[in-house]
PyMOL Python script that loads the backbone (N, CA, C, O; Angstrom):
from pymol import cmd

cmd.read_pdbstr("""\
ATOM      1  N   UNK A   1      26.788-100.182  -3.337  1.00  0.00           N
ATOM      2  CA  UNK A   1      26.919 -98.860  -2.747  1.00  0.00           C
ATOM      3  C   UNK A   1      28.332 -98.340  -2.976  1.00  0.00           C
ATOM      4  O   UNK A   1      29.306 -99.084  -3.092  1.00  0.00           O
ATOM      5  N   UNK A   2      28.389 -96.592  -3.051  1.00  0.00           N
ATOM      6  CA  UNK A   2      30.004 -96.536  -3.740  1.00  0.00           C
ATOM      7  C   UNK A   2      30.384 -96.593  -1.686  1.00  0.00           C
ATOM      8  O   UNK A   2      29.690 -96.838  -0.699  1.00  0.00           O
ATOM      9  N   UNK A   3      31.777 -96.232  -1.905  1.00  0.00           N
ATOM     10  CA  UNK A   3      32.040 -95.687  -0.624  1.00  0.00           C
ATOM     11  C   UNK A   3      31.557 -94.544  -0.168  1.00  0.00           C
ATOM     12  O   UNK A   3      30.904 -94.532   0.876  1.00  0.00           O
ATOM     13  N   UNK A   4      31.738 -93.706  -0.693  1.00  0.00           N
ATOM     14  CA  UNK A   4      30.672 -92.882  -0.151  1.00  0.00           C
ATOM     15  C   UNK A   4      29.874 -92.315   0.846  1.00  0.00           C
ATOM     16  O   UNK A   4      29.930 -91.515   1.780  1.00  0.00           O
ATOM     17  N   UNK A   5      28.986 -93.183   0.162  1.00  0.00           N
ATOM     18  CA  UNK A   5      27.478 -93.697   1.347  1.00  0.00           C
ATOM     19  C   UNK A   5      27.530 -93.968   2.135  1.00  0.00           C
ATOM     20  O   UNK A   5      26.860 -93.604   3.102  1.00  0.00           O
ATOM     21  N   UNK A   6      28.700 -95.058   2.058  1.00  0.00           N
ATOM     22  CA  UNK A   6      28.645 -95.774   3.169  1.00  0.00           C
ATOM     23  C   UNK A   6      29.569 -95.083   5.021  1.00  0.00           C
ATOM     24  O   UNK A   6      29.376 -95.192   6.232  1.00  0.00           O
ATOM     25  N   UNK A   7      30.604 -94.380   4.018  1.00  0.00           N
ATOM     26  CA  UNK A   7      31.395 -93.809   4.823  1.00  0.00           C
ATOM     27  C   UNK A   7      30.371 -92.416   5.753  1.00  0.00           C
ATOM     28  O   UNK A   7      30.773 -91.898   6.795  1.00  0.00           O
ATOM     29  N   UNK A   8      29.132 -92.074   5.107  1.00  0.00           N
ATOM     30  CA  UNK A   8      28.243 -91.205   4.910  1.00  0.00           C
ATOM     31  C   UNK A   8      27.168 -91.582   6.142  1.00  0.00           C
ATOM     32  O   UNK A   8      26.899 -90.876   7.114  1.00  0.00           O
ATOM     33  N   UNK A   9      26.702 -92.737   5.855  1.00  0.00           N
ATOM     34  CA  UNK A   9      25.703 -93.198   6.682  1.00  0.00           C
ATOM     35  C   UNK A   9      26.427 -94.274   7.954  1.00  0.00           C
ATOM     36  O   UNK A   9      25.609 -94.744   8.745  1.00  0.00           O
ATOM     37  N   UNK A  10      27.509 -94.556   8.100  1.00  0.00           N
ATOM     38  CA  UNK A  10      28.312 -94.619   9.316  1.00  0.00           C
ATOM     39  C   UNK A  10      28.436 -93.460   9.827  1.00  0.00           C
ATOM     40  O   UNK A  10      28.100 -93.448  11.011  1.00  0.00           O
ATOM     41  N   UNK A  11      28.928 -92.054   9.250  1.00  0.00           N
ATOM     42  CA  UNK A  11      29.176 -90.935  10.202  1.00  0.00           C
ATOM     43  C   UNK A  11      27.556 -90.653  10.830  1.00  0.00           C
ATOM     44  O   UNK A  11      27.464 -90.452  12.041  1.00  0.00           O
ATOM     45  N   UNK A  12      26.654 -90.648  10.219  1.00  0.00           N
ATOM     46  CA  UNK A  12      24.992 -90.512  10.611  1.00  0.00           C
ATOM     47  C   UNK A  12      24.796 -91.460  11.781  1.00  0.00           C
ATOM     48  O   UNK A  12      24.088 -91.138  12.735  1.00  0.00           O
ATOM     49  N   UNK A  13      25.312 -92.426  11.722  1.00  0.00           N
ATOM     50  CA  UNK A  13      25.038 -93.520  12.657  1.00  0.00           C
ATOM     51  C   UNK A  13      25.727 -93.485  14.084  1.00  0.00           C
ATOM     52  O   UNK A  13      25.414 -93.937  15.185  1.00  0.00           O
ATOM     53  N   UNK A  14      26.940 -92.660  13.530  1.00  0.00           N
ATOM     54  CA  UNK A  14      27.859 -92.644  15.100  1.00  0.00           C
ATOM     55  C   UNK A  14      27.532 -91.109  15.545  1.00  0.00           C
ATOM     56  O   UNK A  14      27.960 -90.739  16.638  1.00  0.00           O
ATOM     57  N   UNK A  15      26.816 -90.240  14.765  1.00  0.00           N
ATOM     58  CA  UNK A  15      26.444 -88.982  15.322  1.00  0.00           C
ATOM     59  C   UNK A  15      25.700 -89.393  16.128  1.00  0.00           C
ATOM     60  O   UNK A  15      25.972 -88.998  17.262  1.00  0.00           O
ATOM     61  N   UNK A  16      24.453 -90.333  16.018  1.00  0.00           N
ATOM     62  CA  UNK A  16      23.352 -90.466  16.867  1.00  0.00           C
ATOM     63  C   UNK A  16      23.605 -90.855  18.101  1.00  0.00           C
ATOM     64  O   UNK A  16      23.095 -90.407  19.127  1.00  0.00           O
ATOM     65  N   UNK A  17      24.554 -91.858  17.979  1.00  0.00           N
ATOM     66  CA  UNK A  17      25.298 -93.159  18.842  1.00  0.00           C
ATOM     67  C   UNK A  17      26.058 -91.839  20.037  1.00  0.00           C
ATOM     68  O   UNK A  17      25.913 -91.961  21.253  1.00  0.00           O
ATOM     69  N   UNK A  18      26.640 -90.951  19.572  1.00  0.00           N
ATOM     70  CA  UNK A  18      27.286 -90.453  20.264  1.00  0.00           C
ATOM     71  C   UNK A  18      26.195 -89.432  20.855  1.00  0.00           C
ATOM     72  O   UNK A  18      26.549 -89.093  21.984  1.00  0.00           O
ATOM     73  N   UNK A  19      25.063 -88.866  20.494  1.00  0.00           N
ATOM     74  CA  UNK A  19      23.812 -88.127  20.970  1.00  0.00           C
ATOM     75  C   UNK A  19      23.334 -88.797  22.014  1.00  0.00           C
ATOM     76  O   UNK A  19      23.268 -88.299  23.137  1.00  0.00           O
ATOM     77  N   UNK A  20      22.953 -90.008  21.722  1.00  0.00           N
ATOM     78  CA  UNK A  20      22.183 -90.874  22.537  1.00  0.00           C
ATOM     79  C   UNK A  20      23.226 -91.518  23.623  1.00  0.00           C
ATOM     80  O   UNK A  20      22.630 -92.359  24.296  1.00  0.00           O
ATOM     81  N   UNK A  21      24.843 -91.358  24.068  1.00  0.00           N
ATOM     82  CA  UNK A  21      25.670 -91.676  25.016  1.00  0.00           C
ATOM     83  C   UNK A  21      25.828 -90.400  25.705  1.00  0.00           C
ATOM     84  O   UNK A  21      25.884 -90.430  26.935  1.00  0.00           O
ATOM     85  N   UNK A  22      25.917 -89.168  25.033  1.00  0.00           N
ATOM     86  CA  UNK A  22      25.934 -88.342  25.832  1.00  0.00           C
ATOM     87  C   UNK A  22      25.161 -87.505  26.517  1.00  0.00           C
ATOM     88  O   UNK A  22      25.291 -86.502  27.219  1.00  0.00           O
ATOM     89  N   UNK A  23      23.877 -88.562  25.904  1.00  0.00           N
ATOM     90  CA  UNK A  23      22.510 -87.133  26.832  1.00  0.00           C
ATOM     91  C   UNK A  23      22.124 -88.327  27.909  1.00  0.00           C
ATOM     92  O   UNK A  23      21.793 -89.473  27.606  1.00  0.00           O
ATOM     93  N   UNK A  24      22.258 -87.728  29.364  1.00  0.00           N
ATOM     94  CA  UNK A  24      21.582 -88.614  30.095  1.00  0.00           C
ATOM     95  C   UNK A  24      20.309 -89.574  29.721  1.00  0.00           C
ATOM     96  O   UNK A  24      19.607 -89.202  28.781  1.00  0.00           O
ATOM     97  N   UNK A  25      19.976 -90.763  30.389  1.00  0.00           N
ATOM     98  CA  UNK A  25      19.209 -91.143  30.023  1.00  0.00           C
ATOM     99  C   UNK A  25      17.863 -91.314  30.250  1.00  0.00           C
ATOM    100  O   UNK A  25      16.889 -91.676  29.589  1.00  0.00           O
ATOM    101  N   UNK A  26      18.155 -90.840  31.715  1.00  0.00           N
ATOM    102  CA  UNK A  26      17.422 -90.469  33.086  1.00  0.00           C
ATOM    103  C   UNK A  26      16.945 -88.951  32.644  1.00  0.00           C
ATOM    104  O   UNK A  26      15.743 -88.694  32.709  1.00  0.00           O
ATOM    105  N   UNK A  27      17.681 -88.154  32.288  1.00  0.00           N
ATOM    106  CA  UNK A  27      17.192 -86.579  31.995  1.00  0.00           C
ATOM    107  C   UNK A  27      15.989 -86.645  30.654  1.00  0.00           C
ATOM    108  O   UNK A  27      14.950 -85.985  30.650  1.00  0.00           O
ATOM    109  N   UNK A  28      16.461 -87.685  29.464  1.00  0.00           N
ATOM    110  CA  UNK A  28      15.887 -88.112  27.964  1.00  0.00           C
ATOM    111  C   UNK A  28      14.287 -88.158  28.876  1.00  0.00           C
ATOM    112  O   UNK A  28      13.377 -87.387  28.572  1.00  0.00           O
ATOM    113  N   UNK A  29      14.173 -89.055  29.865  1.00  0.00           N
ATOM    114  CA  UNK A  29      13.259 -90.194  30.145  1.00  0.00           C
ATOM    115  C   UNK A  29      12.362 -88.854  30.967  1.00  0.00           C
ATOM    116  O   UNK A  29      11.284 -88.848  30.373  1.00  0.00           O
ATOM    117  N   UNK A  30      12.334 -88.104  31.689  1.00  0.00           N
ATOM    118  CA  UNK A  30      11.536 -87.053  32.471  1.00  0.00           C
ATOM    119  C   UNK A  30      11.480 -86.021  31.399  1.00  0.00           C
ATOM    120  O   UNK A  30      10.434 -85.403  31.600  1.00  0.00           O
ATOM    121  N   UNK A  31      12.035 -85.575  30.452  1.00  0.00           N
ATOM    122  CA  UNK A  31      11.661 -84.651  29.183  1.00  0.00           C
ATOM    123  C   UNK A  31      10.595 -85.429  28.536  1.00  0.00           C
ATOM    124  O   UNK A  31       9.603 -84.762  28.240  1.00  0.00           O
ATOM    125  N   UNK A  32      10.559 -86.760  28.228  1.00  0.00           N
ATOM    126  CA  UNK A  32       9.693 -87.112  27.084  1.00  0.00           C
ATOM    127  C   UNK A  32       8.536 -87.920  27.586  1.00  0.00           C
ATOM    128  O   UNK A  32       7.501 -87.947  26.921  1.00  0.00           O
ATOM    129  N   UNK A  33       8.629 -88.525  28.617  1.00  0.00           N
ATOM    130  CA  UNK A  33       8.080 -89.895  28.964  1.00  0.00           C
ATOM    131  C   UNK A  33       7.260 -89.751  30.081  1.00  0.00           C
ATOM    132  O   UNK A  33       6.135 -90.249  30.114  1.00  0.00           O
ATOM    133  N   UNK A  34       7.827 -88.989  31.168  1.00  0.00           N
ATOM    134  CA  UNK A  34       7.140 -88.894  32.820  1.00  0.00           C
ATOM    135  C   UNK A  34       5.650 -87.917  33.050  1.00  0.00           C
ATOM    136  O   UNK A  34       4.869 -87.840  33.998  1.00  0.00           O
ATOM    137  N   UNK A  35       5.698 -87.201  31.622  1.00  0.00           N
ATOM    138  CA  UNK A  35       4.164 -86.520  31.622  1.00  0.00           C
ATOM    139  C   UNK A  35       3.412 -87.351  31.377  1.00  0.00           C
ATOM    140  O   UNK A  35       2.371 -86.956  30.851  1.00  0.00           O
ATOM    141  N   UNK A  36       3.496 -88.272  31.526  1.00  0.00           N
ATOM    142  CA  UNK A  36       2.226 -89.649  30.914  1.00  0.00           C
ATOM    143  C   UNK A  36       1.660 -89.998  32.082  1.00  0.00           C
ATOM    144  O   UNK A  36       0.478 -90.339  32.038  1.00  0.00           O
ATOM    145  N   UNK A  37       2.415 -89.996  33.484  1.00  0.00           N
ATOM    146  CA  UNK A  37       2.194 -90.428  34.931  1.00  0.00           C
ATOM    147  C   UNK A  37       2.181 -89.309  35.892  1.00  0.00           C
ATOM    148  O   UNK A  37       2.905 -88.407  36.313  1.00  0.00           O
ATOM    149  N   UNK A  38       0.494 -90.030  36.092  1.00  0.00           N
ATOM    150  CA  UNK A  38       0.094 -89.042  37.869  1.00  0.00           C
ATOM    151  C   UNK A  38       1.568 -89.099  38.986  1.00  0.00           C
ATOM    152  O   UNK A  38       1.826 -88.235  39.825  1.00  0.00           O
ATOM    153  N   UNK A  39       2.139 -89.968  38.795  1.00  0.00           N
ATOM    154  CA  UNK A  39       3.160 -90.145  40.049  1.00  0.00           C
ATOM    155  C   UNK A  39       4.473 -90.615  39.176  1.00  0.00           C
ATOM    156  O   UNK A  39       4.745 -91.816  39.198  1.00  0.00           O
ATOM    157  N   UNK A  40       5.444 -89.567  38.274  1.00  0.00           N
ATOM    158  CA  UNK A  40       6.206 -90.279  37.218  1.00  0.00           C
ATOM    159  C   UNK A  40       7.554 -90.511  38.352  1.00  0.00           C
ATOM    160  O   UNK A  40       8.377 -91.351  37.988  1.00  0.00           O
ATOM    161  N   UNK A  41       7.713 -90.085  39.175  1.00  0.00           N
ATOM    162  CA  UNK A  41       8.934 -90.877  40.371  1.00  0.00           C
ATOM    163  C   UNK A  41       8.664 -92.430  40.566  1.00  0.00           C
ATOM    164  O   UNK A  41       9.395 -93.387  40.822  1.00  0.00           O
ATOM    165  N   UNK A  42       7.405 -92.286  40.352  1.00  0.00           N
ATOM    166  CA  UNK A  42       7.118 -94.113  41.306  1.00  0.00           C
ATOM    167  C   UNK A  42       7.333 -95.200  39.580  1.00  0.00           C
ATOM    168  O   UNK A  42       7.178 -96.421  39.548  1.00  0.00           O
ATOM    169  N   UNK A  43       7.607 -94.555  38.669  1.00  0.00           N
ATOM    170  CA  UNK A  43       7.341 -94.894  37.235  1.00  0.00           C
ATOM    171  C   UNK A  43       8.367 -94.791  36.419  1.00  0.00           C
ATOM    172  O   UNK A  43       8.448 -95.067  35.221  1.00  0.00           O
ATOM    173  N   UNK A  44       9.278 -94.303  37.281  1.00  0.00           N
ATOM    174  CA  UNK A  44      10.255 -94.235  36.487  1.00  0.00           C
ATOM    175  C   UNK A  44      11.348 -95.402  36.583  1.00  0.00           C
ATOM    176  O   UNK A  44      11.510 -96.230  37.480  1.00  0.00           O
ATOM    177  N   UNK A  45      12.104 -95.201  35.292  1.00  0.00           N
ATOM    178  CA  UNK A  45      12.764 -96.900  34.782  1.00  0.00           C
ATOM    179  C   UNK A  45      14.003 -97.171  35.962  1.00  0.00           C
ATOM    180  O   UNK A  45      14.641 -96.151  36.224  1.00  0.00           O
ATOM    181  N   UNK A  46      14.300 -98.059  36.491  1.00  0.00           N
ATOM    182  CA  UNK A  46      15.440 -98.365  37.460  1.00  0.00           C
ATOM    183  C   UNK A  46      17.020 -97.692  36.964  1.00  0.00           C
ATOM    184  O   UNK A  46      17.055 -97.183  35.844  1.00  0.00           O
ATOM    185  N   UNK A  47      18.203 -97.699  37.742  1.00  0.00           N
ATOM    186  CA  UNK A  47      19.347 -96.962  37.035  1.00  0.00           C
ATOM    187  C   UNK A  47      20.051 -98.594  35.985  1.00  0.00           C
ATOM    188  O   UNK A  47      20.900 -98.742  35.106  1.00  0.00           O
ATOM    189  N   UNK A  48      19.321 -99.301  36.562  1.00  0.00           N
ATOM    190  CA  UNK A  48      20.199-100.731  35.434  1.00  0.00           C
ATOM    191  C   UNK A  48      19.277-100.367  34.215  1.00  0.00           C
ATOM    192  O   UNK A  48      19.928-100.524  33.182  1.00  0.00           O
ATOM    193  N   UNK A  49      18.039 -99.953  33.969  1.00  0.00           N
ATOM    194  CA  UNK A  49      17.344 -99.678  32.651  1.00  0.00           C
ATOM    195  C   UNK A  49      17.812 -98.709  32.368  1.00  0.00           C
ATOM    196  O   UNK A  49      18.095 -98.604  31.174  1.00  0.00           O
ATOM    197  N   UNK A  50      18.007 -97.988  32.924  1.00  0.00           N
ATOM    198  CA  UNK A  50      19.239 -96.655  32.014  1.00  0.00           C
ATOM    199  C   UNK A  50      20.811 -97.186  31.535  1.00  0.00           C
ATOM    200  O   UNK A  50      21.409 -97.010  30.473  1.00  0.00           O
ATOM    201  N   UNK A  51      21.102 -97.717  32.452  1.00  0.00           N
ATOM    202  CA  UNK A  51      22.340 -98.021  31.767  1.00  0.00           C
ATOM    203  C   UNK A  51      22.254 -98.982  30.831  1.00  0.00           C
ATOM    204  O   UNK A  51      22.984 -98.953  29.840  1.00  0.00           O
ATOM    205  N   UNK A  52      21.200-100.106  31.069  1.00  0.00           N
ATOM    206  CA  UNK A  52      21.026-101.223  29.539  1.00  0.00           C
ATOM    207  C   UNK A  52      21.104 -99.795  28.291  1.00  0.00           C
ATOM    208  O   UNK A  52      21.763 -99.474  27.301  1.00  0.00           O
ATOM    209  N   UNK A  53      20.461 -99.501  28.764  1.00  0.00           N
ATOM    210  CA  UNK A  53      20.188 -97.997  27.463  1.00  0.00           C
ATOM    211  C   UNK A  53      21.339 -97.597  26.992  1.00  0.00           C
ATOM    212  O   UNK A  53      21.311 -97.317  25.793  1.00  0.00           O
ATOM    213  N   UNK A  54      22.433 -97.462  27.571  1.00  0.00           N
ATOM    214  CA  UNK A  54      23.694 -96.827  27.280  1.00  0.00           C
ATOM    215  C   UNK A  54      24.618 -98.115  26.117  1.00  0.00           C
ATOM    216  O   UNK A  54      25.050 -98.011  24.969  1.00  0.00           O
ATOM    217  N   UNK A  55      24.610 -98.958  26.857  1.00  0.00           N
ATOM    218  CA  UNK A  55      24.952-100.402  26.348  1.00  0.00           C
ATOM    219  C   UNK A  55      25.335-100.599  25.270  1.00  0.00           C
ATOM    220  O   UNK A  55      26.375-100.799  24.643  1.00  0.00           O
ATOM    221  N   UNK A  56      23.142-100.406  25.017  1.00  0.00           N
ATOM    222  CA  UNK A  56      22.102-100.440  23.806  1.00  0.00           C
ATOM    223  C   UNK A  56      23.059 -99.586  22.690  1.00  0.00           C
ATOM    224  O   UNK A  56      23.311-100.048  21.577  1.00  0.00           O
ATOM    225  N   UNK A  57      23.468 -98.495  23.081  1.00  0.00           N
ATOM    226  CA  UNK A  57      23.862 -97.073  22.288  1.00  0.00           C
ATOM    227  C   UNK A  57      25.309 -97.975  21.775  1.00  0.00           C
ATOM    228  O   UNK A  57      25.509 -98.081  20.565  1.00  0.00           O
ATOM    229  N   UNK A  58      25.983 -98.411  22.463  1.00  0.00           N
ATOM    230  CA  UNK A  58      27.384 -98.540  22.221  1.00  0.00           C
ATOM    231  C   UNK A  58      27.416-100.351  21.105  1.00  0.00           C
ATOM    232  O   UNK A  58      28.327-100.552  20.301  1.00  0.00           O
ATOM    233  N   UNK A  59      26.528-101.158  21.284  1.00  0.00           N
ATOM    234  CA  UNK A  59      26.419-101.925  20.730  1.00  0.00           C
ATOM    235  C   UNK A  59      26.014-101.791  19.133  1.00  0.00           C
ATOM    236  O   UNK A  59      26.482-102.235  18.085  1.00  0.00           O
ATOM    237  N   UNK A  60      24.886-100.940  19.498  1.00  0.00           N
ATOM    238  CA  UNK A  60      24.764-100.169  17.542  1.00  0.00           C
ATOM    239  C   UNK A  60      25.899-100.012  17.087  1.00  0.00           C
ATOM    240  O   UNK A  60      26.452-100.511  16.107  1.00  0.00           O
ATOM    241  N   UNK A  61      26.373 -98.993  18.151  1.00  0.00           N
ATOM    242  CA  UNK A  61      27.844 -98.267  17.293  1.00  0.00           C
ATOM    243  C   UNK A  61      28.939 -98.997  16.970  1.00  0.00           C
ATOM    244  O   UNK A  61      29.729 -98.455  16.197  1.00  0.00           O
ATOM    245  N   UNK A  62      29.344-100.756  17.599  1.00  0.00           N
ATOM    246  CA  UNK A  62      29.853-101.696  16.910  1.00  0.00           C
ATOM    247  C   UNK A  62      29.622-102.600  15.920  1.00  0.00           C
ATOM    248  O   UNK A  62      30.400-103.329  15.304  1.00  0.00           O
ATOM    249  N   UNK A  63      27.862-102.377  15.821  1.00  0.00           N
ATOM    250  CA  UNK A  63      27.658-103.615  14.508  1.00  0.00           C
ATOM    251  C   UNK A  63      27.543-102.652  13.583  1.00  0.00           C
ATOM    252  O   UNK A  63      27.535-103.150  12.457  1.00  0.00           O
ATOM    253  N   UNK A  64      27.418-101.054  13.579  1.00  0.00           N
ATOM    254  CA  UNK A  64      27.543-100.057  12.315  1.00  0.00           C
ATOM    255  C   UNK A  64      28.346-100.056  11.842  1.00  0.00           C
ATOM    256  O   UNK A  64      28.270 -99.883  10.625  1.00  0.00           O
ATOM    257  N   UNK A  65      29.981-100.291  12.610  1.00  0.00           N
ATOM    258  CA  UNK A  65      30.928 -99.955  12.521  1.00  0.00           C
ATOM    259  C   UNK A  65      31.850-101.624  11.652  1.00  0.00           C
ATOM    260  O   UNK A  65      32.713-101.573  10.776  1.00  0.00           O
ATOM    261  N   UNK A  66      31.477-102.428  12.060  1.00  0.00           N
ATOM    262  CA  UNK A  66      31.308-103.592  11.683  1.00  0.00           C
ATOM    263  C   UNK A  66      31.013-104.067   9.964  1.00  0.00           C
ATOM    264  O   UNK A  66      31.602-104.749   9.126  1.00  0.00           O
ATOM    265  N   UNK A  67      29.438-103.065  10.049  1.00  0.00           N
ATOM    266  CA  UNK A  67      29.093-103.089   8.606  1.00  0.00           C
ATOM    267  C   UNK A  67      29.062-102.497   8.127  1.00  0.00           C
ATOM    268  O   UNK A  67      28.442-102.543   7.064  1.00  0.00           O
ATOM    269  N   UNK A  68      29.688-101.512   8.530  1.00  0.00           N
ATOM    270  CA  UNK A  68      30.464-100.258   7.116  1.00  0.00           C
ATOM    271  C   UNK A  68      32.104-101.003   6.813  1.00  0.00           C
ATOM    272  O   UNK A  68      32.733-100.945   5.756  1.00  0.00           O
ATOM    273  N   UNK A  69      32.464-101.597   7.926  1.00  0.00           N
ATOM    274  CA  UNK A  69      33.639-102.152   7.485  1.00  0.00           C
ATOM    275  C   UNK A  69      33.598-103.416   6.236  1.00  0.00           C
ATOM    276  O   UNK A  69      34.348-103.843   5.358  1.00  0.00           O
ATOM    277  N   UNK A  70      32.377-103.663   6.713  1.00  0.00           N
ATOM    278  CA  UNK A  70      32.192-105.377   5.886  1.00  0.00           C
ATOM    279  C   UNK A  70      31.649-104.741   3.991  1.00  0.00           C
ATOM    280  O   UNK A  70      31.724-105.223   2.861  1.00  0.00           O
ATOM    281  N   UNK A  71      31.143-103.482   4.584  1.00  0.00           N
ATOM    282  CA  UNK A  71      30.446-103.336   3.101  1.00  0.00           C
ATOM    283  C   UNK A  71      31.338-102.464   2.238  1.00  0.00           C
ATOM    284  O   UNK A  71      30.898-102.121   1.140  1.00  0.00           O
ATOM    285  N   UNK A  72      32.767-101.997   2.687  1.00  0.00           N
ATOM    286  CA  UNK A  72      33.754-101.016   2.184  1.00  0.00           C
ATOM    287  C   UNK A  72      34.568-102.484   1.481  1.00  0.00           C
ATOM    288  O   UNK A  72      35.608-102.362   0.835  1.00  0.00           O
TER     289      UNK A  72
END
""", "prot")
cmd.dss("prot")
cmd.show_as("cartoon", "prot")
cmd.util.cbc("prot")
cmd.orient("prot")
């Protein structure tokens, strides 16, 4: 891969990373998910499953960051 790409598809990767840290996760989860349930309060994910979620976001964004470094 030249640099490039790579420098290319790291910025793609930390756009998302940074989409997915800054949109609640709790707000994500009642837009997409809670029309599925007669009762989506009683169904909805705990605040530690939202924050694993956040985590989740920030851990990508070190092994991307990782292997754009490793592959430059």
């Amino acid at each position: 891969m030249t640099h490039g790409w790579i420098v290319f598809l790291w910025i793609v990767v930390m756009v998302f990373c940074g989409i997915g840290w800054a949109v609640s996760s709790e707000d994500g989860w009642w837009e997409t998910e809670s029309w599925r349930y007669n009762d989506p309060a009683a169904n909805q994910p705990s605040d530690t499953a939202f924050e694993l979620s956040r985590i989740k976001v920030v851990a990508v964004a070190v092994v991307a960051t990782l292997a754009a470094i490793g592959l430059w």
